[in-house]
Residue, then its C-alpha position, 0 to 999 in steps of 0.5 A: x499430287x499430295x499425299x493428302x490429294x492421292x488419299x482423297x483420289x483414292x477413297x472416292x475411287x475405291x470407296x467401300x473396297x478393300x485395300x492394300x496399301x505400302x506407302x505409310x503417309x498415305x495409309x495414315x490419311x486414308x486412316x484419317x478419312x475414315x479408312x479402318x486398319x484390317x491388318x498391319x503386316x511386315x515383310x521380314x528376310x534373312x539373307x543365308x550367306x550369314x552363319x545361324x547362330x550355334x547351338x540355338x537348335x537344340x534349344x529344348x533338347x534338355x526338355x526332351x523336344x525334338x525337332x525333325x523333318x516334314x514331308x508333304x505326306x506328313x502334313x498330310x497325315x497329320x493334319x487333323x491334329x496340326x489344324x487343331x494346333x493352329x487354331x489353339x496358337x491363334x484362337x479369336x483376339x490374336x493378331x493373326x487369327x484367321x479360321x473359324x473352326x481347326x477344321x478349316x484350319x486344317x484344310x488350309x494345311x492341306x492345301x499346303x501339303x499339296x502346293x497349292x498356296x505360294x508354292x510346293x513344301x520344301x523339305x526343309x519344312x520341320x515339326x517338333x514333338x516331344x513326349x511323342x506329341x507335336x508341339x509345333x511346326x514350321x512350314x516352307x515353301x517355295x514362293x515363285x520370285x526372289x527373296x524378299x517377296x519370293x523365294x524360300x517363304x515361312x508360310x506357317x510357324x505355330x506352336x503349342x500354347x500350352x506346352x511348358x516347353x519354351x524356345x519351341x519356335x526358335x527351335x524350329x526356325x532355327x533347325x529350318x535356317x540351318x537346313x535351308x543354309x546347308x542346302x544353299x538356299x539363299x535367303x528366306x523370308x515371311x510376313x508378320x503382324x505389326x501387333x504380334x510383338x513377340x514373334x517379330x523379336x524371335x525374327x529379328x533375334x534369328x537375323x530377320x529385317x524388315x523389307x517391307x510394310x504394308x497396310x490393309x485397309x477398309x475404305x468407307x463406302x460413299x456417301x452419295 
């Protein structure tokens, strides 16, 4: 079957469902066919045989930032003011913007905390604080599988938007590689916005490629 046959066969099977689809010739002929893009998303991995680049930790130590370790008790107890956060990093018009309200941001992360989404926290899980305020967070847990749909997975990584502080996500991603390296983790992967452009460069910048590419589409409903 063509790619145009399958994208026809599938928007009259599934017309008014939504999708998602990995194979990119077809996404753009349902695209063609009326189909509207909710998301375009790259799953990037990083294999941890390979060295974290020196010194890449301590990138705002000078700032006075600091980045520890964070417990499922932790993120639970914070986490009013790290759901705020959230929803402060990706307010409405971002490309991975999700919750309506930082409270529901917030009871998200609490369902982290608990293990009830992909998987349990890993201790490797790192928040950053400076001036005794958290500037922001990286979470991961322990996706069932292998690496790259599986395995040691950055669930959530945000930041403080307002923070004169710079490299704060690379410092907390870089103190969870270096973590999960020493522990003997070997490798770990996460899922990013095609549209967030900046993050993907941080990715790629710390060793991240990309494993996959998936589209989620709205098909149109039928006519008949």
């Amino acid at each position: 079957m063509s790619g145009a046959d399958a994208a026809e066969a599938a928007a009259a099977e599934f017309a008014g469902w939504v999708v998602s689809i990995s194979d990119e010739p077809l996404a753009e002929a349902l695209s063609a066919r009326g189909a509207i893009e909710l998301r375009h998303v790259l799953v990037m991995s990083r294999s941890l045989r390979q060295p974290v680049p020196p010194g890449a930790a301590v990138v705002c130590a000078a700032d006075g930032m600091t980045v520890w370790p964070l417990s499922a008790q932790q993120l639970i107890r914070h986490s009013r003011e790290l759901g705020e956060l959230h929803y402060t990093a990706y307010p409405p018009g971002h490309p991975d913007h999700r919750h309506l309200a930082a409270a529901v941001a917030a009871d998200e992360l609490l369902a982290i905390a608990r293990g009830e989404i992909l998987g349990p926290l890993m201790p490797q899980s790192r928040v950053a604080v400076a001036k005794r305020a958290i500037v922001g967070a990286c979470l991961l847990v322990d996706r069932p599988g292998q690496a790259p749909e599986g395995g040691p997975w950055v669930i959530d990584i945000f930041r403080d938007p307002d923070s004169p502080l710079t490299g704060i996500g690379k410092a907390l991603l870089t103190d969870v590689l270096s973590a999960s390296r020493t522990r003997g983790l070997p490798a770990l992967s996460l899922v990013v916005s095609h549209r967030n452009v900046s993050a993907r460069n941080l990715y790629a910048e710390l060793g991240f490629t990309v494993a996959e590419e998936s589209w989620i589409l709205a098909l149109p409903a039928s006519n008949a």
